[in-house]
C-alpha angles and dihedrals in degrees: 000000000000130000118228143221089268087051097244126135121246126191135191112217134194094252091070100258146117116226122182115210094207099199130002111288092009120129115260125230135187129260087176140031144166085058115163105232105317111198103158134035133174138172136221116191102310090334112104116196119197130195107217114164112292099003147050108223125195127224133180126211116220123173087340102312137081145237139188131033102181111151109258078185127022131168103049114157113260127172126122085001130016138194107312125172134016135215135192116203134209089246089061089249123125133222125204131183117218118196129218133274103232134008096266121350136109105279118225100200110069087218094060110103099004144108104242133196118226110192106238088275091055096250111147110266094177144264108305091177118039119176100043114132099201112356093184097155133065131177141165131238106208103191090062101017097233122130126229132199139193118239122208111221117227118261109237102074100085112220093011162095118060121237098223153176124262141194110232107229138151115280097351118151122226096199102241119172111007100028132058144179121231132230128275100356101050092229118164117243129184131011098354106151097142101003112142110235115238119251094216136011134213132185121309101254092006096120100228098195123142118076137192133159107214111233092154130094100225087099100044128252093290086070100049110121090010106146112217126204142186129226116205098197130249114308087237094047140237135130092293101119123352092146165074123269130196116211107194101203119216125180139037118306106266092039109031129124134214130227106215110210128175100247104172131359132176096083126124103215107352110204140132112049131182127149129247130248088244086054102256124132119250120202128183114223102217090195101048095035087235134137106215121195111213109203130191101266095194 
């Protein structure tokens, strides 16, 4: 979910469309439809850009419809995981997280399993992130302009590993596959020389995805910089999940550490977030097909 320059909100759905919900409580319809598996969208100005799985297509809105939907980008690995959510930074520059292949294995293609920069043109600009089994989140911090995303942890170790939060930079190394963080203490276990240690963890499976980071006052100032996140719920079911989770960050970027707190429960499939313009927080409820607003209630 994304609002757009015309302030209205847009939504990708399972189905493969893109619906627009043109005011709260109205009705959405669809300006596309026929989509592959679409997990990320951004704007920038009047231009839309959609991840749908291979491939990032560009559309342009124009008296409240759109054109287009040529790939700016096409080729990117899928398999088990695909291309999933997209940022645009303050430098122009976007990230993109690409999901693995497979559920543990050596990838062949550098951009598996990986964040990767695109120049403001699109052109390929390299990985930023390498090691991350399933980055499906990214947000922006806007006090201190780096970006953040949420990893999902492979599924044949049991109990562990932890889903868990990570600071974009340059080069870092989230661990995958050979590397993992614990619940609930974060702690680093295999073969870690040179694995970035996460800022925040969530519960092993639990499919910690959506990702925003509250600049709004809705919420009051104990919430400012809070970073909220969504978990989907385990793939084989089960009560693990199901949620949002607020992650209140301490401490300087490069060595700061995350407080996970249950902020909201009684979803299905929490998935998509944004906030509103009124400063409320919108989630996307993957399993009822519903777009809940959570207020301040005192």
């Amino acid at each position: 979910m994304a609002f757009g320059p015309d302030g209205r909100l847009y939504v990708v759905t399972q189905g493969g469309s893109l619906e627009v919900v043109p005011s709260p409580g109205a009705a959405p319809y669809t300006l596309v439809s026929g989509l592959p598996v679409a997990l990320g969208l951004a704007w920038r100005g009047n231009d839309l850009f959609i991840s749908v799985r291979g491939s990032i297509r560009r559309y342009t809105l124009n008296g409240g419809s759109l054109s287009g939907g040529d790939a700016v980008v096409s080729g990117l690995p899928v398999g088990r995981h695909q291309n999933d959510w997209i940022l645009l930074m303050p430098s122009g520059d976007f990230l993109l997280g690409v999901g693995s292949t497979c559920d543990v294995c050596v990838e062949s293609n550098p951009r598996s399993a990986a964040v990767l920069r695109f120049h403001g043109d699109w052109s390929y600009a390299g990985v930023v992130v390498r090691g991350s089994r399933n980055p499906y989140g990214l947000a922006l911090r806007q006090s201190t302009g780096d970006a953040y995303v949420t990893i999902n942890g492979q599924d044949n170790l049991g109990s562990q590993p932890a889903d868990h939060l990570l600071r974009v930079a340059d080069g870092e190394d989230a661990g995958w596959p050979r590397c993992w963080p614990a619940y609930p203490d974060g702690s680093l276990h295999g073969n870690c020389g040179g694995v970035a240690s996460p800022v925040g963890v969530f519960s092993p499976h639990s499919s910690a995805d959506g990702l925003v980071f509250y600049e709004a006052h809705e919420f009051g100032p104990e919430y400012a910089e809070n970073a909220f996140v969504t978990e989907w719920g385990a793939n084989v079911g089960g009560t693990t999940g199901r949620r949002v989770m607020r992650v209140v960050l301490s401490g300087s970027p490069g060595s700061e550490h995350g407080q996970v707190i249950e902020f909201a429960n009684g979803f299905s499939h929490p998935l998509a977030m944004t906030v509103a313009p009124d400063g409320g927080l919108l989630i996307g409820d993957y399993g009822t097909g519903q777009i809940t607003e959570i207020f301040r209630t005192s």
